[in-house]
N, C-alpha and C positions, 0 to 999 in steps of 0.2 A: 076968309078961311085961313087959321094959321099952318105955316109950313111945318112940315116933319123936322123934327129935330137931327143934326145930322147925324149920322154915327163916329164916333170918332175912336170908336174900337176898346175903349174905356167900357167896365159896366156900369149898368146904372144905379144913383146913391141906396136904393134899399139892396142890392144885391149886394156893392161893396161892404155894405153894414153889417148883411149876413155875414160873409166872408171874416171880415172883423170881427165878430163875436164869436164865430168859431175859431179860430185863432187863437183867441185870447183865452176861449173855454177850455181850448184841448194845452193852453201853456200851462193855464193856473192849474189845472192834472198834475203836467210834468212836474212842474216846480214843487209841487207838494209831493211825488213820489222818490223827489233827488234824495232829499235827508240826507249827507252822509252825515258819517261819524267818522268827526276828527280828535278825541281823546278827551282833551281839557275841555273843564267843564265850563268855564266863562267861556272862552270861544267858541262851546257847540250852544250854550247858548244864545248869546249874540247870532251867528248863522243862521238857527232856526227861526229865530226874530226875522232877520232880513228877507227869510226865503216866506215867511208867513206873510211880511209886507208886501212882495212881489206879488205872491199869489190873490193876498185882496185887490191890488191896484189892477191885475188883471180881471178879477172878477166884474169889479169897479167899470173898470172899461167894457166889458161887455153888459152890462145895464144900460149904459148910459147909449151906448149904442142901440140898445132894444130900443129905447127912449126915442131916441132920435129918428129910427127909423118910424116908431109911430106916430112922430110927431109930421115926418113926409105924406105919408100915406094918408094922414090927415086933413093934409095941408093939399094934396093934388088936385081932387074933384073942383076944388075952389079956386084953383088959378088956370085949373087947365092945362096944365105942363104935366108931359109924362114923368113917373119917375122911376 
């Protein structure tokens, strides 16, 4: 019979995952509510670029995390490790 895993006070990786994707969900909100406006028009351009790249690469990261966590939860029954 295998031994309990220990606790090591850490959660466990589908939990951390949640945690990660809401994170990332409630950033990519922020960043897309920041917009200022700073006058010049190439500058608020370029800004609004960078703050639209942020906010996909945050969105980015929380798929890939849903992903992943599906891909554990998948992956448990068949190795027997809690996760």
């Amino acid at each position: 019979m295998p031994s309990a895993p220990a606790d090591t006070g850490r959660p466990l990786p589908g939990a951390a995952l949640a945690q990660l994707r809401e994170c990332a969900r409630v950033g990519a909100e922020d960043v897309l509510a920041l917009y200022p406006e700073v006058g010049d028009r190439e500058t608020q351009r370029a800004l609004d670029s960078c703050l639209d790249q942020v906010a996909d690469l945050l969105r980015e990261i929380d798929a890939t995390a849903a992903d992943l966590a599906v891909a554990l939860a998948a992956d448990a029954p068949a190795s027997g490790v809690r996760r």
